[in-house]
C-alpha positions as CSV (number, residue, x, y, z in Angstrom):
1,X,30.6,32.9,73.9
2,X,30.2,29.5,75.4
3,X,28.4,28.1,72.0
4,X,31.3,29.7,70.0
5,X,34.2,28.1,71.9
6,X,32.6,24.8,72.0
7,X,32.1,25.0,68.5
8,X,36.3,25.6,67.8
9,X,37.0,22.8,69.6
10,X,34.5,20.5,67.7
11,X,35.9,21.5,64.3
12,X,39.7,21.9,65.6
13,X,40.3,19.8,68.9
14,X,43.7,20.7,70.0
15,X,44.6,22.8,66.9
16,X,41.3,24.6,67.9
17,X,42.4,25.1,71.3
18,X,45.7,26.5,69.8
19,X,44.0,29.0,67.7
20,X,41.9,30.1,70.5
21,X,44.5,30.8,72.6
22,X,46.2,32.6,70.0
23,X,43.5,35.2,69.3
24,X,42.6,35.6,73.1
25,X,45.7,37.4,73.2
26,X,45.7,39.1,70.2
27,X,41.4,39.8,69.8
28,X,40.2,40.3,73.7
29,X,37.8,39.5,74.8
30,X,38.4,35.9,74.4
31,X,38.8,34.7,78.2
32,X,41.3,31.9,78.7
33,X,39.5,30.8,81.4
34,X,36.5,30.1,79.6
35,X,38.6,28.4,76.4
36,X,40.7,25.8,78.9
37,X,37.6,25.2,81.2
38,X,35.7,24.1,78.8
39,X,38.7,22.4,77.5
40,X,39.3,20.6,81.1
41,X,35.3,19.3,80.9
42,X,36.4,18.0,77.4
43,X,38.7,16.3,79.3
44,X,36.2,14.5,81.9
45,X,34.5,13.7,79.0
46,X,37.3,11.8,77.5
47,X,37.0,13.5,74.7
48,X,40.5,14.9,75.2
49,X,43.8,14.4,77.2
50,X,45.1,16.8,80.1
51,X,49.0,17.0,79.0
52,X,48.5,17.2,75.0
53,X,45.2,19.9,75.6
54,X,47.7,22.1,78.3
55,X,50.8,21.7,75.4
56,X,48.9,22.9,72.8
57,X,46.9,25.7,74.8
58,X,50.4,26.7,75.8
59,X,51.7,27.4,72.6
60,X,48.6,29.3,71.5
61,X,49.4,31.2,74.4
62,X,53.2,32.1,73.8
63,X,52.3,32.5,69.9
64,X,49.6,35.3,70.8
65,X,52.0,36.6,73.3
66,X,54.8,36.7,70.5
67,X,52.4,38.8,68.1
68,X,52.6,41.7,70.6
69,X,56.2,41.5,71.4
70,X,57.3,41.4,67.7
71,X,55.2,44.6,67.7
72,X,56.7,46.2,70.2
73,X,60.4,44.8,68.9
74,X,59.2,46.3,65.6
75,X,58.4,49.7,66.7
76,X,61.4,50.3,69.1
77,X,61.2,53.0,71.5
78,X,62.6,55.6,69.1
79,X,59.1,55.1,67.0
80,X,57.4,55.5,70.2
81,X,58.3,58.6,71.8
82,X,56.8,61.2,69.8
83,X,53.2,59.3,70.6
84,X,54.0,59.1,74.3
85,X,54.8,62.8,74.1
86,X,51.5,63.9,72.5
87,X,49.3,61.4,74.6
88,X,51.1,61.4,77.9
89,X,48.1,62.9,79.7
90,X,45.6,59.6,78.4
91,X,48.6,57.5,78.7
92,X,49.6,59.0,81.9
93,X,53.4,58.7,81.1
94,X,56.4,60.7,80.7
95,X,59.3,59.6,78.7
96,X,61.4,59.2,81.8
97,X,59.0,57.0,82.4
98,X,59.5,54.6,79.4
99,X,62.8,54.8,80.1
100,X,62.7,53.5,83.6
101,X,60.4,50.4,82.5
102,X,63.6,49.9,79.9
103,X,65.8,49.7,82.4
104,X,63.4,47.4,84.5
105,X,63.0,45.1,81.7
106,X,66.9,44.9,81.1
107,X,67.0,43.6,85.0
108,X,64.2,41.7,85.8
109,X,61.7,41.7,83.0
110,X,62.2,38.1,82.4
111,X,60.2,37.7,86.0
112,X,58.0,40.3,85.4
113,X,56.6,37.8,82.4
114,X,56.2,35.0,84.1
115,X,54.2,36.8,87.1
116,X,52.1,39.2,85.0
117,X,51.1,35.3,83.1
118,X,48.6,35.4,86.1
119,X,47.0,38.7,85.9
120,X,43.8,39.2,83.4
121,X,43.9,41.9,80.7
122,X,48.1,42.8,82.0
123,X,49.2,39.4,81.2
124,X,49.0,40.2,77.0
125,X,49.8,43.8,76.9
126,X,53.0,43.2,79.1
127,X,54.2,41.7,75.6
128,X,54.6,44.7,74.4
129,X,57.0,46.2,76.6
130,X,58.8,43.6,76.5
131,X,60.0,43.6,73.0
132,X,60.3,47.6,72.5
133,X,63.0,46.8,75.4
134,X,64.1,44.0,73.3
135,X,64.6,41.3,75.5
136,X,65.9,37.8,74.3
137,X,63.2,36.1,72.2
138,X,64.5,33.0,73.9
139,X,63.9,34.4,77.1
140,X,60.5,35.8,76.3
141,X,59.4,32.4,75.1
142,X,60.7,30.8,78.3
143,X,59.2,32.4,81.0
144,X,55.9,33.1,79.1
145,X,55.8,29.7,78.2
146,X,56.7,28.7,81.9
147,X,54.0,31.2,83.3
148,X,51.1,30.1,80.7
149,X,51.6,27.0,81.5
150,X,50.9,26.8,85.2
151,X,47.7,29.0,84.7
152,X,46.5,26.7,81.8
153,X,47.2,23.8,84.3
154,X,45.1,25.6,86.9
155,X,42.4,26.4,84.5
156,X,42.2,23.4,82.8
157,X,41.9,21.2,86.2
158,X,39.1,23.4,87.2
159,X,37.3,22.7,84.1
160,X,38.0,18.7,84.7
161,X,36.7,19.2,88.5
162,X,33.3,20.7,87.1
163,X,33.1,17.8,84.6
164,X,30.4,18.1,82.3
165,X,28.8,21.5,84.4
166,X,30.2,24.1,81.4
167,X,26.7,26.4,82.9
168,X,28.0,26.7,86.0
169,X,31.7,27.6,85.3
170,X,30.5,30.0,82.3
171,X,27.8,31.9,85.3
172,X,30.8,32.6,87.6
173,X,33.8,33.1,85.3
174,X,31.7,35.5,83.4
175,X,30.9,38.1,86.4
176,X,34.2,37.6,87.5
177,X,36.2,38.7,83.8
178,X,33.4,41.5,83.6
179,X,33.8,43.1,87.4
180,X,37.8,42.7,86.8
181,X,37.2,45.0,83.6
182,X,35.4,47.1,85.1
183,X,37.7,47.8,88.0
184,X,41.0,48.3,85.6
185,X,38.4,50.8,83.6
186,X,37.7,52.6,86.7
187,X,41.1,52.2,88.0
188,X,42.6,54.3,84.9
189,X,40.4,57.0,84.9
190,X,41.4,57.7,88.5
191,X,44.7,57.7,87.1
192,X,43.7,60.1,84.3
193,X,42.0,62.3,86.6
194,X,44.6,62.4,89.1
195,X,47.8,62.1,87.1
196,X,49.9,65.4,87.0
197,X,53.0,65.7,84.9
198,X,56.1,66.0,86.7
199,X,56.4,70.0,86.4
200,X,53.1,70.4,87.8
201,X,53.8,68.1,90.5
């Protein structure tokens, strides 16, 4: 994974980091951590600039973000209640259900974007809500762009405080994105297992 994101950024520099962004949020697993640490060492290199590598890592960001909220605008929450209805038990949702994350989004989804920016795996599929409730696209850009851009920030100075170390932060970011899968996996089977429908409840 290392080898292949340092190969990107020879060949693209900051168009690279773009892309890269892009398809982590469109093609997991691509960890952003990863991507912008590396990016940040680039930077303690001097082989790139902090504001122009966070900019551009940004907006690879909101564009892979985009791709799941158009989807989700696109297929509206007419299209999808005849596949919540057949896989409710996997999904482990009831239309009411949809309908209350609807109304959520209506209120506060705008903040619910920019906090979710910080969580692994939620922080793309949160997209997708998002446009089947069809919030603003200016909105949507705004606070994803405002919430990617603090984490890229973070990342990014991590990777400039390792320097030139890429080993080390590739060791402990790796068990880290794994062990996080791992307990969402876990986590939804308990909710499969567990998860009643309301008449049965």
């Amino acid at each position: 994974m290392t080898d292949f994101i340092l190969e990107w950024m020879a060949w693209g520099g900051y168009f690279g980091i773009f892309l890269l962004m892009a398809l982590e949020n469109v093609v997991p697993p691509i960890p952003s951590e990863v991507i912008m640490g590396l990016a940040g060492m680039a930077v303690a290199r001097g082989d790139m600039a902090f504001w122009p590598l966070v900019l551009w890592g940004t907006a690879g960001t909101t564009a892979g973000n985009y791709f799941w909220y158009w989807l989700g605008r696109h297929l509206g929450y007419a299209r999808f209640r005849p596949f919540v209805e057949r896989n409710g038990r996997w999904l482990t949702l009831e239309w009411e259900d949809v309908e209350a994350l609807e109304r959520f989004f209506h209120k506060r989804g705008q903040w619910v974007i920019f906090v979710f920016r910080f969580l692994p795996t939620f922080r793309t599929i949160i997209s997708l809500p998002a446009g089947m409730a069809r919030m603003a696209l200016w909105r949507f850009f705004l606070f994803t762009f405002a919430g990617s851009a603090i984490w890229n920030i973070i990342l990014a100075g991590a990777g400039l405080f390792f320097g030139s170390r890429y080993a080390e932060l590739d060791r402990y970011v790796g068990p880290v994105a794994t062990a996080s899968m791992v307990a969402i996996a876990l986590g939804y089977a308990w909710r499969v297992i567990t998860w009643k429908p309301r008449g049965e409840r």
